[in-house]
C-alpha positions in Angstrom: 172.3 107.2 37.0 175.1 104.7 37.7 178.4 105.0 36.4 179.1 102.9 32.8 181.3 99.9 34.7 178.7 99.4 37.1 175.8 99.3 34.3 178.3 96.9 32.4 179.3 94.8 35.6 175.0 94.4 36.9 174.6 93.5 33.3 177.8 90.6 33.6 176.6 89.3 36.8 173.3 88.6 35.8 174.6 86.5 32.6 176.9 84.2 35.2 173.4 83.8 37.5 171.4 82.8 34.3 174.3 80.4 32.8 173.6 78.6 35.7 170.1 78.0 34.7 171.2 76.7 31.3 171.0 80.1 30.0 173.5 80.2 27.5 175.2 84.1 26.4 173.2 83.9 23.0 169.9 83.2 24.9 170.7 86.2 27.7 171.5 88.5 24.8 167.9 87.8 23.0 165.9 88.4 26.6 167.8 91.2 27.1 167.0 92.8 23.4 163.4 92.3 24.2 163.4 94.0 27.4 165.8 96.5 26.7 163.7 97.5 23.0 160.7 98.2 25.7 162.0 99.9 28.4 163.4 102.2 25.7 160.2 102.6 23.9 158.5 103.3 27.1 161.0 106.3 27.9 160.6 107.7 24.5 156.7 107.6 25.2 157.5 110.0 28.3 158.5 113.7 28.1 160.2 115.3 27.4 160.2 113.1 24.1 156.1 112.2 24.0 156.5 109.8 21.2 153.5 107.7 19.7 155.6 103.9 19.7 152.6 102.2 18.3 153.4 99.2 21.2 149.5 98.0 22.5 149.2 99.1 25.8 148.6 95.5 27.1 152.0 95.2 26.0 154.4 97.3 27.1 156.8 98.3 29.6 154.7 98.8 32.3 152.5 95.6 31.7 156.0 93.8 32.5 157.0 95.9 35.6 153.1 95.5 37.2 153.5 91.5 37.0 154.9 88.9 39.6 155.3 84.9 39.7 153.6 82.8 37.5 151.2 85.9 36.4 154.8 87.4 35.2 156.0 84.5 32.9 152.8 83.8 31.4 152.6 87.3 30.1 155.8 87.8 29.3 155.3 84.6 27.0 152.2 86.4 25.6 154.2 89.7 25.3 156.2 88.2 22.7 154.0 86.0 20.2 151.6 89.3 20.4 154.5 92.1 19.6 155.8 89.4 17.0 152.9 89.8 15.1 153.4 93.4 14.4 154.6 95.5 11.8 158.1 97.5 11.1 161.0 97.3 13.5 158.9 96.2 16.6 157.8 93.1 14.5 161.2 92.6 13.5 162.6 92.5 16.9 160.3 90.5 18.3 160.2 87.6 15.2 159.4 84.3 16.6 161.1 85.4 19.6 160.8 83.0 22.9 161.3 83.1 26.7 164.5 81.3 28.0 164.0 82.5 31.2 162.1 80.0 33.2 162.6 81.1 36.1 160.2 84.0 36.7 162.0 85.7 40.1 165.1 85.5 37.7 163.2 87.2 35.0 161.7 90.1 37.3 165.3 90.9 38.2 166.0 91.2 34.9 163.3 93.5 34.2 164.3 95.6 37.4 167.6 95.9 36.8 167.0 97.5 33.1 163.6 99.4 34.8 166.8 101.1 37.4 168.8 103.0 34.5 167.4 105.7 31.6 168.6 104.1 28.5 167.9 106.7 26.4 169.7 109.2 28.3 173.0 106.8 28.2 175.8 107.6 25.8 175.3 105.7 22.8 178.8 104.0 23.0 178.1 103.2 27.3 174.8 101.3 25.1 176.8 100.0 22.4 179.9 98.9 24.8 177.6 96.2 26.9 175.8 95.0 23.6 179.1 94.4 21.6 180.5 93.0 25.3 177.5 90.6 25.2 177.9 89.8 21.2 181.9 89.2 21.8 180.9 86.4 24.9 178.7 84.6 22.8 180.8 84.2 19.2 183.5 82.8 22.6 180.8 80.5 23.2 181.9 78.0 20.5 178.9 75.9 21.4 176.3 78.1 20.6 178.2 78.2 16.8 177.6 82.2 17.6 181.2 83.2 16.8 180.1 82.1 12.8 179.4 85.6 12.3 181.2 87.4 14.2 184.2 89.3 12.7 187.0 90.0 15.3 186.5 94.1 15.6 190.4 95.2 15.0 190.2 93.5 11.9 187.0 95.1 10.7 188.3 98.4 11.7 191.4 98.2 9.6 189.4 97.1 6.8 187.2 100.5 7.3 190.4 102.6 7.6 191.7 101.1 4.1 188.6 101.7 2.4 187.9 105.1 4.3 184.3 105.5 3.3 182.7 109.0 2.8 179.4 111.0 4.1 176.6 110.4 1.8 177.5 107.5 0.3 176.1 103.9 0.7 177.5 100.9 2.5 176.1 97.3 1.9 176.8 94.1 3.8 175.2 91.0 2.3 176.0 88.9 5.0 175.3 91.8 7.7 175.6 89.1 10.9 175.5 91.4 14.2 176.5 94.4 12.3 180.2 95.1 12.8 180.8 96.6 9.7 178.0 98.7 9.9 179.0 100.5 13.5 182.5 100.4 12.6 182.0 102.4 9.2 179.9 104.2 11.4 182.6 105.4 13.9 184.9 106.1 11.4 182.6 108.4 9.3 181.8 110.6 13.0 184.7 110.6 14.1 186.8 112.0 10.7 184.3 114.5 9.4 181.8 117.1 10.8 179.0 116.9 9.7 175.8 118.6 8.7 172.4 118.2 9.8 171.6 116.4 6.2 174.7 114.3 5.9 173.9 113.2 9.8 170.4 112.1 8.6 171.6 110.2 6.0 173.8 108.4 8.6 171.0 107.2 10.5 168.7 106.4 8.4 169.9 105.8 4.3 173.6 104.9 4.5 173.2 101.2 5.6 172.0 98.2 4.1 172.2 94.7 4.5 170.8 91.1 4.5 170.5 88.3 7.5 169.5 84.9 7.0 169.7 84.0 10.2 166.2 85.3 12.2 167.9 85.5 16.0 171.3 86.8 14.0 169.1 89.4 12.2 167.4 90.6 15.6 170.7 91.7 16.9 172.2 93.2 14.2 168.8 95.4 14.5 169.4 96.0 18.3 173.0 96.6 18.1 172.5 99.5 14.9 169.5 101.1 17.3 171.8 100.8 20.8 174.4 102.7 18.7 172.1 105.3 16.8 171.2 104.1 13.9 167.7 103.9 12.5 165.3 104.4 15.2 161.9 103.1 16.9 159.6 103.8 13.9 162.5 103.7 11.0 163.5 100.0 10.7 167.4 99.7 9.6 167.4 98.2 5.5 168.7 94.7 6.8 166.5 92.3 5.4 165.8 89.0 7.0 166.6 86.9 4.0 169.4 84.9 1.4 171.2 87.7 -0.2 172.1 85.3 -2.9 169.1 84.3 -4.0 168.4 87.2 -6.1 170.2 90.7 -7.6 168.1 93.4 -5.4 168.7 95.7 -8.3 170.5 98.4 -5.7 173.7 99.4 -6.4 176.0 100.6 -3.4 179.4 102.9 -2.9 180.9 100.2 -0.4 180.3 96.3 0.3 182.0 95.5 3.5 181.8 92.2 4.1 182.7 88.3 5.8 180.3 86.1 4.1 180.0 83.0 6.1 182.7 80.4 6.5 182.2 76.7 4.9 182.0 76.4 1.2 179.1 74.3 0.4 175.8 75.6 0.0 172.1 74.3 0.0 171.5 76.0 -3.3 173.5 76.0 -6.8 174.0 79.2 -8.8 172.8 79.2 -12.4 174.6 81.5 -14.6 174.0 83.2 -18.1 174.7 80.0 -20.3 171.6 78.2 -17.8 174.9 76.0 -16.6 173.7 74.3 -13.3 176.6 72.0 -11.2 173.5 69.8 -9.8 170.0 68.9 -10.2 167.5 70.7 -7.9 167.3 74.0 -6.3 169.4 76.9 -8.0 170.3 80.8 -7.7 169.0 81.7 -11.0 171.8 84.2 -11.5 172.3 85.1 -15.0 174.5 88.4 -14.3 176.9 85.6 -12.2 180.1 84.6 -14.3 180.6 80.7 -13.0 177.9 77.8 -11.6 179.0 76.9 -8.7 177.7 75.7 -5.3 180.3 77.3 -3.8 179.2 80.0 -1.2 181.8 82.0 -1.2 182.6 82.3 -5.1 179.0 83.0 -5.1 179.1 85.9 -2.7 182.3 87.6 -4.1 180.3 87.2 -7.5 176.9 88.9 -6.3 178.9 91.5 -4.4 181.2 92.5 -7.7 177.0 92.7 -9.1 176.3 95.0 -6.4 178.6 97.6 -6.1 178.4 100.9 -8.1 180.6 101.4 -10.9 183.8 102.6 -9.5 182.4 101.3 -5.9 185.0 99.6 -3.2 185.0 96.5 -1.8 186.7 94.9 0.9 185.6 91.0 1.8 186.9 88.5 3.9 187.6 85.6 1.9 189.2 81.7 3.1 192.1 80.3 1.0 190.2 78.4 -1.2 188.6 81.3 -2.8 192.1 82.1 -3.7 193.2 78.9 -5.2 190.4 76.7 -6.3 190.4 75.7 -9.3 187.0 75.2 -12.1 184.5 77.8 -11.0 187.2 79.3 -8.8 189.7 80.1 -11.4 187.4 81.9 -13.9 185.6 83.7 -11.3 189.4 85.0 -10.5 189.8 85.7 -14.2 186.5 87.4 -14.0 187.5 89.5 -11.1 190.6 91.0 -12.4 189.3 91.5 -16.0 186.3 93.8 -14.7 187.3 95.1 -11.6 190.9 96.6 -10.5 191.7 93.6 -7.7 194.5 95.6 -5.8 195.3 94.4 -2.7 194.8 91.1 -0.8 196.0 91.0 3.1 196.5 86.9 3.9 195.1 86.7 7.6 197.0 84.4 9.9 195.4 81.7 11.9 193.9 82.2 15.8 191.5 84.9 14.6 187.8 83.4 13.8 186.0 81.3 15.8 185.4 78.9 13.3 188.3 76.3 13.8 190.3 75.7 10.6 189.9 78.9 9.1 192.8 80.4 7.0 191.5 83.7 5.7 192.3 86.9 3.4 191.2 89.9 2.8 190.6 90.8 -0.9 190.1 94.5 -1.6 189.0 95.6 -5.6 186.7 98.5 -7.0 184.4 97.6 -9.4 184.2 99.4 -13.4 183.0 99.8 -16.3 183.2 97.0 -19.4 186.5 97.1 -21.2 188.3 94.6 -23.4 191.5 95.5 -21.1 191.9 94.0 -17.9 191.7 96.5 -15.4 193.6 94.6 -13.2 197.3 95.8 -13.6 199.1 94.6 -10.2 197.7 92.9 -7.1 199.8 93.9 -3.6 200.1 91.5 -1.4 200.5 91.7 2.3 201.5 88.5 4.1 200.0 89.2 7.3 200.3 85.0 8.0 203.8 83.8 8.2 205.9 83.5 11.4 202.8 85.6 13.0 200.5 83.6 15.2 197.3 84.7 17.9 194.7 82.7 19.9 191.1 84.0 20.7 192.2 84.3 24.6 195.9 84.9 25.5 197.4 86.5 22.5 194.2 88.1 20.7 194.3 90.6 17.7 194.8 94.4 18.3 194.3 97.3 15.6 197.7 98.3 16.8 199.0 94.9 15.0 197.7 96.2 11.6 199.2 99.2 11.4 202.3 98.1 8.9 199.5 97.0 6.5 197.2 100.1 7.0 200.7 101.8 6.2 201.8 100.0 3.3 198.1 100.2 1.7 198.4 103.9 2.0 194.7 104.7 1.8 195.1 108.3 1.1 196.5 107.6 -2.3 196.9 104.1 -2.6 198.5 104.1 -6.3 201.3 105.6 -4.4 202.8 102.3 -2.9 206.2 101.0 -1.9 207.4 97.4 -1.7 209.0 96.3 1.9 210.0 93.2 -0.3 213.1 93.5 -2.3 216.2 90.8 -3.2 218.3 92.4 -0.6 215.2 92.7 2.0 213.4 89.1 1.4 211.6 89.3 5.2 209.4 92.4 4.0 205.7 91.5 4.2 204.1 93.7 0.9 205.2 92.5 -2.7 203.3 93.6 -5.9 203.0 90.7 -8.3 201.6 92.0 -12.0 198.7 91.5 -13.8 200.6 88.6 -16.5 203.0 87.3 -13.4 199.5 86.0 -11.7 197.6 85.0 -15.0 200.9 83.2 -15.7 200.5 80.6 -12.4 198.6 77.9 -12.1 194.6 78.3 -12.1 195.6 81.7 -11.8 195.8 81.5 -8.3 195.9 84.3 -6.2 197.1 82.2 -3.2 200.9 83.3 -3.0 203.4 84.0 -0.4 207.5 84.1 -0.1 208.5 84.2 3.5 210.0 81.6 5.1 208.8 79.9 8.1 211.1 80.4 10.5 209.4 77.5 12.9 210.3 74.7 10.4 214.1 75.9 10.1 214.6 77.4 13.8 213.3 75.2 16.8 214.3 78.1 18.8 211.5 80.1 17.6 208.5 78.3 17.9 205.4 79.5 19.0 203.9 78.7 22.7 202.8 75.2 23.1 199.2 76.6 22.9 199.4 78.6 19.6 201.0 75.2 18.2 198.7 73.3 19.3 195.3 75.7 18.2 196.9 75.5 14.6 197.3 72.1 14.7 193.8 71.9 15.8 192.9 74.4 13.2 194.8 72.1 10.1 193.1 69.3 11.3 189.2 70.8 11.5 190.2 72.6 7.4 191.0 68.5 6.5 188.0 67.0 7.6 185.9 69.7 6.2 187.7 69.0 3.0 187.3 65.2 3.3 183.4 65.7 4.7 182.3 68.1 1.7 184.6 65.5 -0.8 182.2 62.8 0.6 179.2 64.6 0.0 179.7 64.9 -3.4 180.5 61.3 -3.9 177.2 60.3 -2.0 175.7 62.9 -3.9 176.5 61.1 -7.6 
């Protein structure tokens, strides 16, 4: 078997033959989930593993391998409506899926290439390294509008090492994408513990679960858990193809790990207890949701807080406006701290998500039981944004930069915390602000920092012409947004 940079480079090249086709990364990655799904379904079906993969003969690998030409293409085309059609995680994968490949000597290479190696035999992270490669080109590909669900990995991983989930225990992502919270929770739960035979089943098969509205999004957060080991052939992951928010599933969870997607607007209103609706038409008939809004992102933090177990942990990515907004904003804020214990919010700087004009946070907060206290008693706040600039290409995000935070969040006691800030040390990044100090601003806005910006008062220190410039950018795509979604609503009257 060929060594993993030469599996990794065959797989490269052929992407940069098909891109000149028209073949975009997103495209590449689907054929390649397709073929890939077979040829490992065709090993399994060999010894020494002899398993029955329900695939119809007329169907499978070999069908593929046996074809030429025209013949090839036109069966390959059949191949997919026919496997589409089935049941359980083949039907899943294959779910409306359709040949981009035109070309069918292209596509035979394809095929041959992934017919040279035994994918089943390969290393589960050699598997997982070329399909996360693959995922990473395409959220690059801004035109494809892949990089909307993609979460930039160091991030994620810090965000697992805060939260530092345990065997047996469930994990939920309502907004699953390609699965990155999922693999990372993953790694971390192999890597820290050893465990037994019955916590290792669990792993694979009961401790993820998660919803995808997006069908060709959905298919490769399937492929990617399978590459790297979890679920299997015949034992479909729980990620449902469908709007987490339009419904409570009536599952509770240990963890919600999560980036719901950018961009606040959404087709659908929430309807809360009262029957309050913000406009006339179609609604989330949430009655367990505290505020109406049409907000998405009020209205996932809202159905995650419904999710979780009762002294479950969440940690979701959140943009600014979740922070400061007032109306439905400021009492689902209210909300937040009166039923769960909000504790820690990391403000994210600019550069790191695809989607241009994104200023982001991370809010982390366990969920409780009713009381008429506040549970709430100090948010910590780690300003991860001031004075600290990256770009998706030159200067990208490492886990190495979040160490400081992981530090001052302390994870294996975090009720044992330290302020950096202090009158005599006003540059330190983590300041606790209490429960009456925040209810005390206005709206009750969560959106606070202290740190000077050293680029307004020193031109000495500004960033590269580049970083300036993507920021500028970035300000400019978050105003129209604002101005485009202010529009809609005054159409909308």
């Amino acid at each position: 078997m060929s060594n993993t940079s030469s599996i990794i480079s065959r797989v490269w090249s052929f992407c940069n033959v098909l891109r000149d086709d028209g073949v975009s990364y997103g495209d590449y990655l689907e054929q390649l989930t397709y073929l890939l799904f077979l040829k490992m379904a065709d090993e399994y079906a060999k010894p020494p593993y002899n398993r029955d993969i329900k695939i119809p003969a007329a169907y499978n690998w070999e069908s593929l391998r046996s074809r030429r030409g025209a013949e090839l293409e036109t069966h390959y085309v059949t191949l997919l409506r026919e496997l589409g059609k089935q049941t359980g995680m083949l039907g899943e994968i294959f779910f409306k899926a359709q040949n981009r490949i035109q070309d069918p000597a292209k596509l035979y290479k394809v095929i041959q290439m992934i017919d040279d190696e035994s994918w089943v035999m390969m290393g589960a992270d050699v598997k997982g390294d070329i399909y996360e490669g693959l995922l990473e080109k395409n959220a690059e590909d801004t035109k494809s509008g892949a990089g909307q669900y993609f979460t930039p990995r160091a991030l994620i991983r810090a965000m697992v090492e805060c939260v530092q989930p345990e065997p047996g225990k469930s994990i939920a992502d309502p907004s699953a994408g390609t699965g990155g919270f999922f693999l990372a929770a993953y790694d971390y739960l192999t890597q820290n513990y050893q465990l037994d035979r019955e916590q290792k089943h669990f792993l694979k098969y009961e401790t993820f679960h998660g919803w995808e509205i997006v069908a060709g999004t959905h298919r490769l957060c399937l492929m990617n858990l399978f590459l790297h080991n979890i679920g299997d052939l015949d034992h479909e992951p729980d990620i449902h193809r469908n709007d987490a928010l339009i419904a409570d599933p009536g599952k509770r969870f240990d963890y919600v790990l999560a980036n719901p997607p950018f961009g606040k607007k959404s087709s659908m209103t929430s309807t809360n207890e009262e029957g309050e609706q913000v406009k006339e038409g179609l609604s989330y008939n949430r009655q367990d949701f505290w505020a109406s809004t049409s907000n998405k992102q009020l209205n996932f933090v809202q159905h995650i807080r419904t999710i979780l177990k009762i002294n479950g942990e969440a940690a979701v990515v959140v943009p600014d406006n979740v922070l400061f907004e007032g109306g439905a904003g400021e009492i689902v804020r209210k909300k937040l701290m009166q039923n769960t214990d909000l504790h820690t919010i990391l403000r994210l700087p600019t550069g790191l998500f695809y989607a241009g004009g994104v200023k982001a946070n991370v809010i982390f907060f366990d969920n409780k039981p009713a009381q008429k206290e506040p549970w709430t008693k100090a948010v910590w706040v780690y300003d991860f944004r001031t004075n600290i600039h990256f770009t998706q290409k030159k200067k990208t995000l490492q886990f190495e930069d979040l160490q400081e935070f992981i530090q001052c969040y302390n994870p294996p006691n975090r009720h044992k915390r330290a302020e950096t800030w202090s009158p005599d040390n006003p540059e330190g990044r983590w300041r606790k602000f209490t429960y009456d100090e925040i209810l005390a601003r206005d709206k009750t806005s969560l959106d606070i920092f202290w740190l000077k910006d050293k680029s307004l008062a020193d031109l000495d220190n500004l960033p590269d012409p580049d970083v300036l410039a993507r920021e500028i950018v970035d300000n400019l795509e978050a105003g129209l947004a604002s101005f485009r979604e202010m529009l809609g609503e005054l159409e909308g009257r």
